[in-house]
Steps between C-alpha positions, in 0.01 A plus 500: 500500500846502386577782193580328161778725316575417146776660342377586082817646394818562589626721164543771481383546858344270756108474468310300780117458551417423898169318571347590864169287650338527832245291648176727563138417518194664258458787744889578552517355851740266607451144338411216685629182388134385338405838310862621295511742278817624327573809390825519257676773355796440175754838501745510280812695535483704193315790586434353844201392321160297647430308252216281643295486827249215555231503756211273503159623441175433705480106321921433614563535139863672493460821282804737337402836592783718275484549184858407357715285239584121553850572357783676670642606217171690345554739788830617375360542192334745642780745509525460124440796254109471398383300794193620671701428827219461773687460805375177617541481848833664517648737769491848358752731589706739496238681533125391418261683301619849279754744520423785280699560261741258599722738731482637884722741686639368801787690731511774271614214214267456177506105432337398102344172552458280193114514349316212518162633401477794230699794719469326834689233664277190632505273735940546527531534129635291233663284713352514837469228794278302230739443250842410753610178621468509888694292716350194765718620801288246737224216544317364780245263539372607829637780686271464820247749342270221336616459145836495253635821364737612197733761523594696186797807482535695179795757496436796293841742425506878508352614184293191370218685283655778635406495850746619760685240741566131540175410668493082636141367472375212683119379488427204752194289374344275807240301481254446869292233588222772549471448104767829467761585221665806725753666300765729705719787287864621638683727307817703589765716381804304472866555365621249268877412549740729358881495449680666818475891500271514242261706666266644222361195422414388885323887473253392162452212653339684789292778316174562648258321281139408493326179521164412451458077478134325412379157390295450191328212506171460285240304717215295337353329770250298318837317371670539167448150408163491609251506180158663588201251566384632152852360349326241191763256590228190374470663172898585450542123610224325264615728225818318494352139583702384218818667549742289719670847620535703827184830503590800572251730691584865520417667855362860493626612837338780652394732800204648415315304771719558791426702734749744681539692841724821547510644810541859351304731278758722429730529191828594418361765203694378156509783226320439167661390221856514735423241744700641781393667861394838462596529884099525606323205652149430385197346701259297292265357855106598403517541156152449349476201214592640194723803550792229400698460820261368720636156382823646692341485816565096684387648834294233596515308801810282553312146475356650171617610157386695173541293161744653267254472207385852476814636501623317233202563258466923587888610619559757166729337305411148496783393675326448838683557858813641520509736800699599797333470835671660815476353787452687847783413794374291779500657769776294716727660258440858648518639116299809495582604155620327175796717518562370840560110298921429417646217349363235719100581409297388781706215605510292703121559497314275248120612497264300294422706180309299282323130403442393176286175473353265200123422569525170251813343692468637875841632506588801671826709538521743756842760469659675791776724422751758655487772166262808480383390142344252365480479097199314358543385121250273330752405200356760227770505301574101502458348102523100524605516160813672555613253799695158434388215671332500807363304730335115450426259644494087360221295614443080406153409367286364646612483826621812591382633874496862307180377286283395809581814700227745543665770369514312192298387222468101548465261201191276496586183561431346077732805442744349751485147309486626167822703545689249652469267228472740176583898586784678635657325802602848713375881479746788562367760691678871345465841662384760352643796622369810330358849616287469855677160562614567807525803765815629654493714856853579564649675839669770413610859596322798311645520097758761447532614856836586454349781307195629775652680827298334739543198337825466456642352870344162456717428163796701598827233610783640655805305620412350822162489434317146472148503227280192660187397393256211588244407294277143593258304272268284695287292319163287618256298328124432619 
């Protein structure tokens, strides 16, 4: 299907959204020409952002899966002093995760980093690969590989947050007819052009840096516009019988019924209150119910998975999941060690890590990735009250397809007739996108590595030197 590119602004600097859609069918095989399914992704160049994915659940009724805002320009707000800045779906970078105390020694040089986060720097800072305009350097509808893909490049100089050398970022996005969203990182060391002679600046430009790039979507698989079969959508509707106006019903998205498969028991250990590596890793497999991490453990057989709910209710703190898995090498990589991983990770390998899957709609999303980490965060710290408008969704009454979909509450049929001719003629549909309302699981190399010995290869650029990642979503619906 051909990619639809819409320009949104063009001062001060060009914004563009790019909508992608393959043809797949409910189990992610190749569609046939009677059973098509579509699965769609919206990015949007600011932040190299996914905005929306849509998938169809086990009834064909198309689904958004990311939690998100329907308005470009709510996720520059974002940046603003006071927001509660999420990081819908954006690419992360620098460097993901902490730095403690927003510094690292590298070459002998001490580089201060700008805090993002009390004393450390998060997730690149103040203005990190979130919060920068990045640029569409090519589209294609079909490149032989089975589906369209968008190229985006961000450029970031020597010293930006205050991280050494001009490092050029691009992030492929490719969608397969397998029912994929594959996502391919390049980044490189690269001198910017300089007046003749001018040597010293060709030399910053080239400083030995350190990258560390993730993507932080928030999945909901049960769909963010998808009210719960317990929704009272009769009631909200014969309440206003008499009111010629659109109704507004508020969805409480949430994940406490999917269920989730890691394939690793083993954590990267986080120090309490800091919340950065201690440099140990911690196993949680066999923990006994009730010692408080055997919620940790997703062990379970690949075609299975352990519901998040217990975590969320007994994790001290109240905030739920927010833990750093490591994940072991496969073995075509010949990796022995963790100190053995540099700045590609495990690429080109792309093992299968996890599946997370919503029992009410049937959809599943399997993850394969290249990077030894894998972050799992259930949205703890997320306040819907604090967030501008998200996302909803406008449906006519009483016709609407929505209302006799069974992952909907239908109207009776004298509720039908009596709203055409006296209530509301259309319902909006308004997520609500507050703590537990979606999960994130973000490939990533281990937090601060840059300041752990054996860690500190995989995040360590020099000139020359090419950081790749892979990571692929692959999403199914029975």
């Amino acid at each position: 299907m051909p990619i639809k590119t819409t320009t949104l602004s063009t001062d001060p600097v060009l914004v563009q959204q790019h909508e992608l859609s393959v043809s797949v069918d409910s189990t992610g095989r190749s569609a046939s020409n009677t059973d098509r399914k579509v699965l769609s992704v919206t990015i949007l160049t600011y932040g190299a952002t996914l905005t929306h994915l849509t998938f169809p659940d086990r009834w064909g009724q198309p689904q958004d899966l990311t939690l998100g805002f329907d308005h470009w320009e709510d996720y520059l707000a974002q940046a603003e002093s006071g927001a509660i800045n999420p990081f819908f779906g954006a690419v992360i970078g620098r460097t993901a995760s902490r730095i403690a105390h927003a510094s690292f020694e590298l070459e002998g040089n001490t580089h201060a980093l700008k805090a993002s986060n009390g004393v450390d720097c998060q997730h690149g800072g103040p203005l990190g690969f979130d919060k920068q305009h990045w640029s569409t350097i090519s589209t294609t509808d079909d490149d032989g590989s089975g589906g369209p893909s968008v190229t985006l490049q961000l450029i970031s100089p020597h010293g930006q947050n205050g991280y050494p050398g001009r490092l050029v970022t691009n992030v492929k996005w490719q969608l397969t007819s397998q029912g994929e969203l594959a996502l391919e990182y390049w980044a490189k060391l690269e001198a910017g052009t300089a007046a003749a002679g001018d040597t010293e600046i060709a030399s910053q430009d080239l400083h030995s840096t350190i990258v560390s790039l993730t993507h932080h979507p928030y999945w909901n698989l049960d769909g963010v516009l998808n009210p719960p079969e317990s929704q009272d959508l009769e009631l909200l509707l014969s309440n206003s019988q008499q009111q010629q106006k659109d109704v507004e019903v508020r969805n409480p998205c949430s994940i406490k019924d999917h269920t989730l498969w890691i394939d690793s028991s083993t954590l990267v250990e986080l120090g309490n209150p800091h919340a950065v590596p201690t440099g140990r890793l911690h196993n949680v497999s066999q923990k006994q119910p009730g010692d408080g991490e055997s919620c940790l453990d997703f062990t379970l057989p690949t075609g299975t998975g352990k519901s998040l709910a217990a975590g969320l209710e007994t994790i001290p703190g109240g905030y739920g999941y927010d833990h750093v898995y490591a994940l072991a090498p496969p073995q075509e990589t010949g990796i022995r060690s963790i100190a053995e991983v540099d700045i590609e990770g495990y690429y080109p390998a792309t093992p299968h890590v996890a599946n997370l899957a919503s029992p009410r709609t049937g959809i599943r999303m399997e993850l394969y990735t290249s990077e030894p980490a894998l972050v799992l965060y259930a949205a703890g710290y997320l306040d819907h009250t604090m967030l501008p408008r998200t996302k909803s969704r406008h449906f006519d009454l009483p016709t609407s397809a929505f209302f006799i979909s069974p992952t909907a509450s239908p109207l009776p049929t004298h509720q039908e007739a009596n709203t055409a001719s006296h209530g509301p003629k259309s319902v909006v549909i308004a997520a609500e996108m507050g703590k537990f309302a979606g999960v994130c699981l973000e490939p990533i190399r281990y937090p601060d590595a840059i300041h752990h010995r054996e860690w500190s290869n995989m995040v360590t650029l020099h000139q020359g030197q090419v950081y790749r990642q892979r990571t692929v979503y692959k999403f199914s619906s029975c």
